[in-house]
LUMMARRO-380599 format. One record per residue (C-alpha): y, x, z; residue number from 1; residue in three letters. Coordinates in nm, 4 decimals. Each point is the difference from the previous one (the first is absolute). Layout:
REM LUMMARRO-380599
<north = Y&east = X&up = Z&nulum = NUM&bavo = ALA>
...
//
This chain:
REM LUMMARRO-380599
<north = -10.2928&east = 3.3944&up = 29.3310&nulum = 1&bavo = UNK>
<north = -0.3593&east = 0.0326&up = -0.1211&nulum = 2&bavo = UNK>
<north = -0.1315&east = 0.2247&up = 0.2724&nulum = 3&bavo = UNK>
<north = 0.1463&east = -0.2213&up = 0.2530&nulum = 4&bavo = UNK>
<north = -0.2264&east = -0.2069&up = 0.2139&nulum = 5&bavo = UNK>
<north = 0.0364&east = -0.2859&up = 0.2579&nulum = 6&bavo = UNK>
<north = -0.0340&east = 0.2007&up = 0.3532&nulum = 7&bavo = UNK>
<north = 0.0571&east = -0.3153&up = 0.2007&nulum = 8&bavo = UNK>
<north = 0.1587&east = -0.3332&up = 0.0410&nulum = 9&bavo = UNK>
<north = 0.3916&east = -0.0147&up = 0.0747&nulum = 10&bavo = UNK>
<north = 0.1225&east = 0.1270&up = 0.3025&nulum = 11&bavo = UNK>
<north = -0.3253&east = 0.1283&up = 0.1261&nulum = 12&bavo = UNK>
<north = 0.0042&east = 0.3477&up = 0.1003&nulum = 13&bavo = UNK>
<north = -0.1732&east = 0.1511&up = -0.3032&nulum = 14&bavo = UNK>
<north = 0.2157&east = -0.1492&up = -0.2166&nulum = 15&bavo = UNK>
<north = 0.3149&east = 0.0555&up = 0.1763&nulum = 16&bavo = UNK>
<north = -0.1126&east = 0.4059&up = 0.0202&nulum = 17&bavo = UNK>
<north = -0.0387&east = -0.0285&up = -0.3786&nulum = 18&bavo = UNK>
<north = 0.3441&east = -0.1194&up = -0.0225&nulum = 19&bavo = UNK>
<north = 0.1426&east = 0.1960&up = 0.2235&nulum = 20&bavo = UNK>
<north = -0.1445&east = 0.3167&up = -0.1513&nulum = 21&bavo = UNK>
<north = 0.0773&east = -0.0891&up = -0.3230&nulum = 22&bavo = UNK>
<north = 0.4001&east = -0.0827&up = 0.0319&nulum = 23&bavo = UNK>
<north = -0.0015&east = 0.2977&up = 0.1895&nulum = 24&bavo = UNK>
<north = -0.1557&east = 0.2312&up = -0.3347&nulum = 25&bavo = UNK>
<north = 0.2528&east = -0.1665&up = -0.2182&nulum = 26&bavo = UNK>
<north = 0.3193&east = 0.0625&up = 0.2003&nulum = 27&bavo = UNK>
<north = -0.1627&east = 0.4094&up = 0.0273&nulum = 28&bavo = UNK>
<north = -0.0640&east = -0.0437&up = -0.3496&nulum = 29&bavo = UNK>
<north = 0.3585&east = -0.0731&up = -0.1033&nulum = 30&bavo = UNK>
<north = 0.1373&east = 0.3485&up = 0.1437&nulum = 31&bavo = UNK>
<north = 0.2821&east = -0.1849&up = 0.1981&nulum = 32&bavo = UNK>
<north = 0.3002&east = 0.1998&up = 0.1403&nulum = 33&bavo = UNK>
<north = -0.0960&east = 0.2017&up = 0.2838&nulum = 34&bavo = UNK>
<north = 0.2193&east = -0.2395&up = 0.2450&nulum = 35&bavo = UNK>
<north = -0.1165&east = -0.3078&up = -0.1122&nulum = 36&bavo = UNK>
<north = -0.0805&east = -0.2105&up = 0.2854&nulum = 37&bavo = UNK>
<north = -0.1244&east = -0.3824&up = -0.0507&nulum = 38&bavo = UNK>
<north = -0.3126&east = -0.2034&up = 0.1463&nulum = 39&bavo = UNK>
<north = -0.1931&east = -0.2830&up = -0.1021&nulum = 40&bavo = UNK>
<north = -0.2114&east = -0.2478&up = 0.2459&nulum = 41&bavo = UNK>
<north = -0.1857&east = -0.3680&up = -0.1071&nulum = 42&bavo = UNK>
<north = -0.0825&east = -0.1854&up = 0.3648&nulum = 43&bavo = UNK>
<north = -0.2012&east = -0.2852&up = -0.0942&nulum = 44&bavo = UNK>
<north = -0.0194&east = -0.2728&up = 0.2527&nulum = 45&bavo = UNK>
<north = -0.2517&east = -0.2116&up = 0.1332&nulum = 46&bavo = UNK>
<north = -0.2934&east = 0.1982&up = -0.2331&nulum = 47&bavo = UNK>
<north = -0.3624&east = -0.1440&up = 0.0671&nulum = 48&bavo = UNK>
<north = -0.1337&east = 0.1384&up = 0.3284&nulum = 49&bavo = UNK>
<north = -0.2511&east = 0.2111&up = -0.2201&nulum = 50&bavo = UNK>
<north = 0.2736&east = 0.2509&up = -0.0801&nulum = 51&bavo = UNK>
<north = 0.0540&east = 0.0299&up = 0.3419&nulum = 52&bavo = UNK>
<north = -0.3116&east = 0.1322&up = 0.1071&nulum = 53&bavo = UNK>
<north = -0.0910&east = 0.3511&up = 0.1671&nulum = 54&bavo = UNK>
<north = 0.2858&east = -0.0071&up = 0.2030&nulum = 55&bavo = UNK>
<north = 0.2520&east = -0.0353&up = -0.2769&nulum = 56&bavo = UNK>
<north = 0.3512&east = -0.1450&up = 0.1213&nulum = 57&bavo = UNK>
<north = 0.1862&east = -0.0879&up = -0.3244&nulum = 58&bavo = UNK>
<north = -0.0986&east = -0.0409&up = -0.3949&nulum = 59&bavo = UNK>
<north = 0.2273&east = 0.2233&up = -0.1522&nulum = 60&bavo = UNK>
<north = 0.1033&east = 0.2731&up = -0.2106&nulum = 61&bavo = UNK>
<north = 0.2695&east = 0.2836&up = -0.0570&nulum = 62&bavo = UNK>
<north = 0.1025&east = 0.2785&up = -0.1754&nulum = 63&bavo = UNK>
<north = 0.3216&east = 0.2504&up = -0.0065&nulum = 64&bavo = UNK>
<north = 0.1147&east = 0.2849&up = -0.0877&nulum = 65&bavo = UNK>
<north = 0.2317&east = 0.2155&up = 0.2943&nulum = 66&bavo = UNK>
<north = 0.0896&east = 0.4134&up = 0.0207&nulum = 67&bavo = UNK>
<north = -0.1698&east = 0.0327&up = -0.3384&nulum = 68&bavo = UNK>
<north = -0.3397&east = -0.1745&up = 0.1211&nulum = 69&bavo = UNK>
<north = -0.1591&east = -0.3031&up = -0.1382&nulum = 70&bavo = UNK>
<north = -0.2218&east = -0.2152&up = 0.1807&nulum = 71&bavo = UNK>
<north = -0.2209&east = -0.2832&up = -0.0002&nulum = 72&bavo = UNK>
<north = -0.2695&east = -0.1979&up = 0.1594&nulum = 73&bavo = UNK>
<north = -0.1051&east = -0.3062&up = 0.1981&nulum = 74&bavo = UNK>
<north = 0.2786&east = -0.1292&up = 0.2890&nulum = 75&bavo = UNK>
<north = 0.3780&east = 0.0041&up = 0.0060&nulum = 76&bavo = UNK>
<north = 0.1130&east = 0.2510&up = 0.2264&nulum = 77&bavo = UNK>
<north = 0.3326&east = 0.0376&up = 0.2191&nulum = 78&bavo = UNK>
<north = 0.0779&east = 0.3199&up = -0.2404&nulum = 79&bavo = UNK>
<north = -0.0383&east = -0.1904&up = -0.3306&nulum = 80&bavo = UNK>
<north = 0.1664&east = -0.3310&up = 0.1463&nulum = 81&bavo = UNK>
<north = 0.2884&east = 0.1880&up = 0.1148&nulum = 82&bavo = UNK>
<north = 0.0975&east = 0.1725&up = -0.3622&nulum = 83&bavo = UNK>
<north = 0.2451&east = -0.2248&up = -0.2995&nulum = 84&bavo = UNK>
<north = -0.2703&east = -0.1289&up = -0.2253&nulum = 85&bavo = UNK>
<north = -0.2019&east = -0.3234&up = -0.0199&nulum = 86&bavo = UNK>
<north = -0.1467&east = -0.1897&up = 0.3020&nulum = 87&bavo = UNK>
<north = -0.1578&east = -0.3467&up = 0.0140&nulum = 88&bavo = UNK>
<north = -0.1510&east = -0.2184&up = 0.1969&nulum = 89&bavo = UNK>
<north = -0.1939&east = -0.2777&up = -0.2037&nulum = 90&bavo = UNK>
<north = -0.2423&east = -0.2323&up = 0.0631&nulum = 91&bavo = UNK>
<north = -0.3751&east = 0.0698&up = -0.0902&nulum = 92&bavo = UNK>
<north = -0.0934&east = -0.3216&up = -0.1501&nulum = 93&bavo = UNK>
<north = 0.3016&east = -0.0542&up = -0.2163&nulum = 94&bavo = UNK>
<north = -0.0098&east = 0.3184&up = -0.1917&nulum = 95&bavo = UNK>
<north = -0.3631&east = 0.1389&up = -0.0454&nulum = 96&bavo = UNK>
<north = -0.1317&east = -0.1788&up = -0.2849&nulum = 97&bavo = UNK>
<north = 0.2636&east = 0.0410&up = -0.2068&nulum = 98&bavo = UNK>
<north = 0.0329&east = 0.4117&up = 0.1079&nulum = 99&bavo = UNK>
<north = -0.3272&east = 0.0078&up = -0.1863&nulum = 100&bavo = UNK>
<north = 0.1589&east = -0.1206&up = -0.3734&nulum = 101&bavo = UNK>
<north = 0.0534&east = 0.2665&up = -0.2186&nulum = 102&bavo = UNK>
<north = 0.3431&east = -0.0016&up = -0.2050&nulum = 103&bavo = UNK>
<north = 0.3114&east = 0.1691&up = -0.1458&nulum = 104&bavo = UNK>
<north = 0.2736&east = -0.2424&up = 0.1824&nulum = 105&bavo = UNK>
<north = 0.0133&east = -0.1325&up = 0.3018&nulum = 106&bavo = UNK>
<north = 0.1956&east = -0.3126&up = -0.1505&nulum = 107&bavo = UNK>
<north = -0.3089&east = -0.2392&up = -0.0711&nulum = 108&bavo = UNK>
<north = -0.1232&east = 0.0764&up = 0.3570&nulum = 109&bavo = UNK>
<north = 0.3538&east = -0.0592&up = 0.1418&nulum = 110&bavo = UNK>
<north = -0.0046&east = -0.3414&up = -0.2237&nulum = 111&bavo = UNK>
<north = -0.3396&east = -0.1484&up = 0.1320&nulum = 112&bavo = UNK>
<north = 0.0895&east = 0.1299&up = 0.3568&nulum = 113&bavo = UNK>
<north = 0.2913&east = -0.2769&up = -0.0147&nulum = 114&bavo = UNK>
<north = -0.1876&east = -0.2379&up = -0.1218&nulum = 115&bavo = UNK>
<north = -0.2718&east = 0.0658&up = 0.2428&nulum = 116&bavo = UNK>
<north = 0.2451&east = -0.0193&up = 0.3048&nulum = 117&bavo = UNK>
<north = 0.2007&east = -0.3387&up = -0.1480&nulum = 118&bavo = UNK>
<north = -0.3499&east = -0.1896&up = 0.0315&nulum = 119&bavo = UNK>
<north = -0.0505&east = 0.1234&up = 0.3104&nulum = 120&bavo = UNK>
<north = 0.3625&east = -0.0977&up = 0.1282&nulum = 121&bavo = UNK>
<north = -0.0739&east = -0.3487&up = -0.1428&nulum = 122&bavo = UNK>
<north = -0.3533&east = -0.0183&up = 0.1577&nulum = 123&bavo = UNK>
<north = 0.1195&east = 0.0450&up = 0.3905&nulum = 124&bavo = UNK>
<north = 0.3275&east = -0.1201&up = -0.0606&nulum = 125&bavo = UNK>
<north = 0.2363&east = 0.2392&up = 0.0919&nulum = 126&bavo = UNK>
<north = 0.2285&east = 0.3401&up = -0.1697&nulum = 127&bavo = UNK>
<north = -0.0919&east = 0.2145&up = 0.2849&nulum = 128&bavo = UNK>
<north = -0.3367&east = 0.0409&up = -0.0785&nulum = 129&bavo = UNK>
<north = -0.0951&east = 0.2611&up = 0.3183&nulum = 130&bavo = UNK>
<north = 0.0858&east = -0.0907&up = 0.3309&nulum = 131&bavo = UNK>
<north = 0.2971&east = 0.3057&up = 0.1122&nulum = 132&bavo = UNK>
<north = -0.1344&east = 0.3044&up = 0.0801&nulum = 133&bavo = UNK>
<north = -0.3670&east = -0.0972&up = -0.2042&nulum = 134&bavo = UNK>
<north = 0.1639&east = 0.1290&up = -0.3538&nulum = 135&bavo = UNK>
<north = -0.0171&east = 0.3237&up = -0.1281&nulum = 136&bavo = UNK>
<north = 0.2849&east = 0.2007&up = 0.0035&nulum = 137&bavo = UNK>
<north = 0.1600&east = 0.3219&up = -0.1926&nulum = 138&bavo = UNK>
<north = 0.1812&east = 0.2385&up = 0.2292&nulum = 139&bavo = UNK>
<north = 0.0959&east = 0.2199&up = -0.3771&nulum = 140&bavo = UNK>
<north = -0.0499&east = -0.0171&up = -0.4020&nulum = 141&bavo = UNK>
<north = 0.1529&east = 0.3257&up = -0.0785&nulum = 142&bavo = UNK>
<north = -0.1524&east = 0.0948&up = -0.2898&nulum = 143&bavo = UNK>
<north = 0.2398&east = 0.3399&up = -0.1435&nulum = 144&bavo = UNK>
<north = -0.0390&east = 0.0555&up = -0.3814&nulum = 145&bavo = UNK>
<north = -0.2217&east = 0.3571&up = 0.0413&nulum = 146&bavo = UNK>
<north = -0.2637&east = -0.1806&up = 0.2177&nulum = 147&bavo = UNK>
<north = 0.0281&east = -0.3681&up = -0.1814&nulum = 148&bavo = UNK>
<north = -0.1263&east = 0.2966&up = -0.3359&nulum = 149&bavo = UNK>
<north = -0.2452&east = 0.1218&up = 0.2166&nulum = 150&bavo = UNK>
<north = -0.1696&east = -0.3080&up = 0.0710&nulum = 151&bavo = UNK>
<north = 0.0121&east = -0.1031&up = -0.3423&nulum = 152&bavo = UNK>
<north = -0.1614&east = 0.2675&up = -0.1535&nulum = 153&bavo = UNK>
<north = -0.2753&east = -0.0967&up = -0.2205&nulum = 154&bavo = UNK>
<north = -0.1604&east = -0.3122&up = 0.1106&nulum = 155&bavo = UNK>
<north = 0.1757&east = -0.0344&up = 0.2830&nulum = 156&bavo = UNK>
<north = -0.0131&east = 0.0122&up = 0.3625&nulum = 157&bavo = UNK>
<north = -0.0690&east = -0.4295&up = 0.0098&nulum = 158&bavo = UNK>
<north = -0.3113&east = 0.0135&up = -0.2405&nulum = 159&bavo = UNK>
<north = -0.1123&east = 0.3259&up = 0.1605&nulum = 160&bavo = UNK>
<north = -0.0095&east = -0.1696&up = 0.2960&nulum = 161&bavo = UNK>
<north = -0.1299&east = -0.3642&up = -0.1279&nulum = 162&bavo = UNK>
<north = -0.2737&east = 0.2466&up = -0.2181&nulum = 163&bavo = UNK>
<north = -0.1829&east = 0.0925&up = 0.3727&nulum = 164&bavo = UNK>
<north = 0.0325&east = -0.3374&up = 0.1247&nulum = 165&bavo = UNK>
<north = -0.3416&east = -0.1944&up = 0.0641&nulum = 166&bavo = UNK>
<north = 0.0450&east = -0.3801&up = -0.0486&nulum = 167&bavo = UNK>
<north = 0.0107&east = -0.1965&up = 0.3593&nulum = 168&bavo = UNK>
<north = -0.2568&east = -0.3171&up = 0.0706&nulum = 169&bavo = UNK>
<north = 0.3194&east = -0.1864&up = 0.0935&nulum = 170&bavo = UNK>
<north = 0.0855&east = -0.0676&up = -0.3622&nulum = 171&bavo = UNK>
<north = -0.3276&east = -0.0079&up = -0.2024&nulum = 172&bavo = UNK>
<north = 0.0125&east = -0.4000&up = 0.0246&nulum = 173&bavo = UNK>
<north = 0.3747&east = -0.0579&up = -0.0591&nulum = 174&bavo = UNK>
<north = 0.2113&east = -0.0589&up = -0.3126&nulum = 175&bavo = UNK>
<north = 0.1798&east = 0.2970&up = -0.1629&nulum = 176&bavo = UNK>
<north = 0.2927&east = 0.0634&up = -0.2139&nulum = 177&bavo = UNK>
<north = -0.0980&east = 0.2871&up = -0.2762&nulum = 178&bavo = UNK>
<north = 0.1978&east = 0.2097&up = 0.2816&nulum = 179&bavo = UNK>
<north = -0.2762&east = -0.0858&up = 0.2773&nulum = 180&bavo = UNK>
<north = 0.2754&east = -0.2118&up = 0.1768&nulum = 181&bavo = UNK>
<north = -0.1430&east = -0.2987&up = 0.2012&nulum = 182&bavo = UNK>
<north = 0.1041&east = -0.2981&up = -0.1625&nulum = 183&bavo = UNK>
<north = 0.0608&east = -0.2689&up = 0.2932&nulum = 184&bavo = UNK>
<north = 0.0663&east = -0.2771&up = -0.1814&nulum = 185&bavo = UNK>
<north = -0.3451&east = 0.0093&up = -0.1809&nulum = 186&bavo = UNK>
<north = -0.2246&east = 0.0507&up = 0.3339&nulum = 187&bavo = UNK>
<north = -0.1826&east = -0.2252&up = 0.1834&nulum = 188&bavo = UNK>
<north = 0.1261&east = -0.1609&up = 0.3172&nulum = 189&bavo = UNK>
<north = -0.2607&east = 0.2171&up = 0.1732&nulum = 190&bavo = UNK>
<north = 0.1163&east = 0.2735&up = -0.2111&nulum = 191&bavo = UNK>
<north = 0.3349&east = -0.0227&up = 0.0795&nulum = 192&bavo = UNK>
<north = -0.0473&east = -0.0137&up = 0.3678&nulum = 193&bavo = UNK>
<north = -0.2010&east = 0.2940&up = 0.1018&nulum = 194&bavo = UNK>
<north = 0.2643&east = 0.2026&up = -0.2826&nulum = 195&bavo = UNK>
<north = 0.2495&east = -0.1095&up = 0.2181&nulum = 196&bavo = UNK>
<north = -0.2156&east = 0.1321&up = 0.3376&nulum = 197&bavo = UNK>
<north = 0.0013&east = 0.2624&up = -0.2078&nulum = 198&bavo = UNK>
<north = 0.3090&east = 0.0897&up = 0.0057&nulum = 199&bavo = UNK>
<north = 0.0757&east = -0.1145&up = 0.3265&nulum = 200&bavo = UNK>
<north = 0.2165&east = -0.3138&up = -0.1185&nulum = 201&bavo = UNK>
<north = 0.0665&east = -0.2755&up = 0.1987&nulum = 202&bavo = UNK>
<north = -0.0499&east = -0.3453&up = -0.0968&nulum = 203&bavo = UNK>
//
């Protein structure tokens, strides 16, 4: 992952091109059967109005692989939404830190996630931490064995990805885990309200 650079902070468009193009070169890379048909799309919600700019509708990125043709780039089009594969909807704030940590498992990340959410749930006093309809959402996981080996080839599609990721102003003041998960419990009351804004949690 040497001669990887940061092209751009997460979900902006340079960065989601990166990714796109790059999940795109692994799945041709992997010689997959000549029917293989499967799609991948990250929506992030509620980004920074910076990554909207130029005209840009949604932060978001895709990549497939259909009639022997892989693809990739900035968006999430109809074509790629509409194959079996792995589509998500997640919210900006609570994810793009942490998208930047480098590692083998997901497991830590998973671990300081939960803790990260149960201080939240205890701050505004409720389970449902988004309003319905606010969360994100996944409309499919699919992940089939040839393109979960795909993706995993060498470093991996996740620190490929984290690799070209510029850090984002939003965090450079707030407590990490060694994952770059915000740790709630450990901001400041100030801190802990405009994270919140952030991710568009109610109080």
């Amino acid at each position: 992952m040497s001669d990887l650079k940061p092209v751009g902070e997460f979900g902006s468009v340079e960065w989601c091109e990166a990714c796109g193009k790059a999940g795109a070169k692994m799945l041709q890379d992997a010689n997959l059967p000549a029917d293989t048909a499967w799609g991948f799309t990250e929506n992030y919600l509620y980004p920074p109005e910076r990554m909207l700019e130029g005209g840009r509708e949604i932060s978001a990125f895709y990549f497939m692989v259909k009639d022997g043709v892989c693809s990739g780039g900035d968006g999430a089009p109809e074509e790629c939404l509409a194959l079996d594969g792995f589509h998500i909807k997640a919210v900006w704030g609570s994810i793009c830190s942490q998208s930047r940590a480098i590692y083998d498992s997901s497991k830590q990340r998973g671990a300081d996630e939960a803790v990260m959410y149960k201080d939240i749930m205890e701050y505004i006093g409720r389970k449902e931490i988004w309003k319905k309809g606010k969360a994100g959402s996944a409309k499919s996981m699919n992940w089939p064995p040839l393109i979960g080996a795909a993706v995993t080839v060498g470093p991996g599609f996740h620190n490929i990805a984290a690799s070209m990721q510029m850090p984002s102003p939003e965090y450079e003041a707030l407590p990490l885990t060694e994952m770059l998960v915000p740790i709630f419990s450990e901001m400041t009351d100030e801190q802990k309200k405009s994270f919140l804004n952030l991710l568009r949690i109610e109080l």
